[in-house]
C-alpha positions as a Python dict, from the first residue, in 0.01 Angstrom:
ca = {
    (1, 'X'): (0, 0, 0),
    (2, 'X'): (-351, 169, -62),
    (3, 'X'): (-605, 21, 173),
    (4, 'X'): (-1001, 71, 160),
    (5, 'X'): (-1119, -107, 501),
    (6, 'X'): (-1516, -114, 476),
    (7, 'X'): (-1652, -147, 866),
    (8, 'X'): (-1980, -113, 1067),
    (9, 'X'): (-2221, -388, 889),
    (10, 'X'): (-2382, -650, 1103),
    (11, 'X'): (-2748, -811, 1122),
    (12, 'X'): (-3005, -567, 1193),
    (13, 'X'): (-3381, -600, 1187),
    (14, 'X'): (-3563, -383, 923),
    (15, 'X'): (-3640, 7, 967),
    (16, 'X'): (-3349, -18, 1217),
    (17, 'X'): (-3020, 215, 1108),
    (18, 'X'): (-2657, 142, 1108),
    (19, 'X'): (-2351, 361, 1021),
    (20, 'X'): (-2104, 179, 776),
    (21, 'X'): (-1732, 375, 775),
    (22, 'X'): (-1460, 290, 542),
    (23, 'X'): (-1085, 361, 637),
    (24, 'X'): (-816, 509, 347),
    (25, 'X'): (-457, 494, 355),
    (26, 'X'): (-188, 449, 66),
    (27, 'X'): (-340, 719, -157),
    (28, 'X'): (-457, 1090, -132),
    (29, 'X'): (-841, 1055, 22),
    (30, 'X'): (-877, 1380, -48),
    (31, 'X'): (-819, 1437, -433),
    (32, 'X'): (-1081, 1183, -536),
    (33, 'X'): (-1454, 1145, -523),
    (34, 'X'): (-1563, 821, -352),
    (35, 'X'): (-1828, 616, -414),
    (36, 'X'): (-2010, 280, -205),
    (37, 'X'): (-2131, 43, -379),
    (38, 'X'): (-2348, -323, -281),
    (39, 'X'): (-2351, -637, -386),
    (40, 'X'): (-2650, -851, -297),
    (41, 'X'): (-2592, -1238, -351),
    (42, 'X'): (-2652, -1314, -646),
    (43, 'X'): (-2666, -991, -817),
    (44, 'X'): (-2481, -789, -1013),
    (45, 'X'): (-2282, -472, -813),
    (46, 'X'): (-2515, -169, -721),
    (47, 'X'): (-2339, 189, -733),
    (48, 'X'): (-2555, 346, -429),
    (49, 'X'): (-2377, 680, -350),
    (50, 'X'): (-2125, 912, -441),
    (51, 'X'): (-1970, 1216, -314),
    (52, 'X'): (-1705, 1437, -446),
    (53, 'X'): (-1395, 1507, -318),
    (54, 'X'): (-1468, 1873, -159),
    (55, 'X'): (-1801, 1680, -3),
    (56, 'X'): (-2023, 1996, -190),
    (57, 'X'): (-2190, 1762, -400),
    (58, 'X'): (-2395, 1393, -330),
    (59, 'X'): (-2570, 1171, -546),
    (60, 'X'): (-2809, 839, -437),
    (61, 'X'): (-2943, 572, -619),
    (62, 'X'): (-3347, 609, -617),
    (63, 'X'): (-3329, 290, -379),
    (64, 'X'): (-3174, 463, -115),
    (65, 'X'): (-3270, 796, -189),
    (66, 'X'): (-3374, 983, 139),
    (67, 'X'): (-3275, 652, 362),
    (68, 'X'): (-2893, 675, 327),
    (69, 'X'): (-2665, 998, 329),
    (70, 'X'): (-2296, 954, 236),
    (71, 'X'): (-2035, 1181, 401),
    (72, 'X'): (-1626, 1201, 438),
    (73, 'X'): (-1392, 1360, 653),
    (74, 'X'): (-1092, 1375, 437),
    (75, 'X'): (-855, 1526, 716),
    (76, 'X'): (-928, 1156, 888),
    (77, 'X'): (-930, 945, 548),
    (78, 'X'): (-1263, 851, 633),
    (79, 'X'): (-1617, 784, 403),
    (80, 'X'): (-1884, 678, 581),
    (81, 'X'): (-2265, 581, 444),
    (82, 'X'): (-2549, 674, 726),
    (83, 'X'): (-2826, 377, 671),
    (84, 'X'): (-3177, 446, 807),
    (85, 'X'): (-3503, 282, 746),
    (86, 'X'): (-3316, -28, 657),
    (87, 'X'): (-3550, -307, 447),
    (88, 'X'): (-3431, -661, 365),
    (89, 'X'): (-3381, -533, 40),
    (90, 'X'): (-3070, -352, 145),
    (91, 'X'): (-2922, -701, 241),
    (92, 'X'): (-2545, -701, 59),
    (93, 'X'): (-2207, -678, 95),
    (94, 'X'): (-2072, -269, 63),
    (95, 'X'): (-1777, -163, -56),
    (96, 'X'): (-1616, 151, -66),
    (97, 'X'): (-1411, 288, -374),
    (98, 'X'): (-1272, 567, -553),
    (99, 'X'): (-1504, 671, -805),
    (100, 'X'): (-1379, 579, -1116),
    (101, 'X'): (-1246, 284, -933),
    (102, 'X'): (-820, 320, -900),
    (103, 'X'): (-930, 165, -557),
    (104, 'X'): (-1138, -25, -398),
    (105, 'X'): (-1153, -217, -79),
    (106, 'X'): (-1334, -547, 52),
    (107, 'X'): (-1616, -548, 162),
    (108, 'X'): (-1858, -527, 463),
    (109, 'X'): (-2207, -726, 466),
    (110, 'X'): (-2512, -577, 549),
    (111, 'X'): (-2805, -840, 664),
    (112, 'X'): (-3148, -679, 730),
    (113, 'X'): (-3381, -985, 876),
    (114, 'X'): (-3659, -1026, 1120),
}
């Protein structure tokens, strides 16, 4: 059974960071590229980040540009997204996925608030 398990979101206050991780099993991590992407109620799905599978190359959205890096360990099955500088604007629910979207897991919400 494949599994994408998003973890790490919570309610932060903004400019704080948090470290979002997102657990693979059922497929082979490492022969695809991976990608998070948001949803923010009532809005249509956000791609954010990707990065291949050999981790060489990353690519950002311009809203998180510089505030978020993306990174995997594929000997642990692992993604993860690195969120700094948070603003309420980053409020959503992340998912993780294979890029071209075989898979793709539920989700884990993000709520930046004062």
């Amino acid at each position: 059974e494949v599994q994408l398990q998003a973890s790490g979101g919570g309610l932060v206050q903004p400019e704080d960071s948090l470290r979002l991780s997102c657990a693979a099993s059922g497929f082979t991590f490492g022969n695809y590229d991976m990608k998070w992407v948001r949803q923010a109620p009532g809005k249509r799905p956000e791609w954010i980040s990707t990065i291949l599978r050999s981790s060489r190359k990353t690519y950002y959205a311009a809203s998180v540009k510089g505030r978020f890096t993306i990174s995997r360990d594929n000997a642990k099955n692992m993604l993860y997204l690195q969120m700094t500088s948070l603003k309420f604007e980053d409020t959503a629910v992340y998912y993780c996925a294979t890029y071209s979207d075989e898979y793709r897991g539920q989700g884990t919400l993000v709520t930046v608030s004062s």
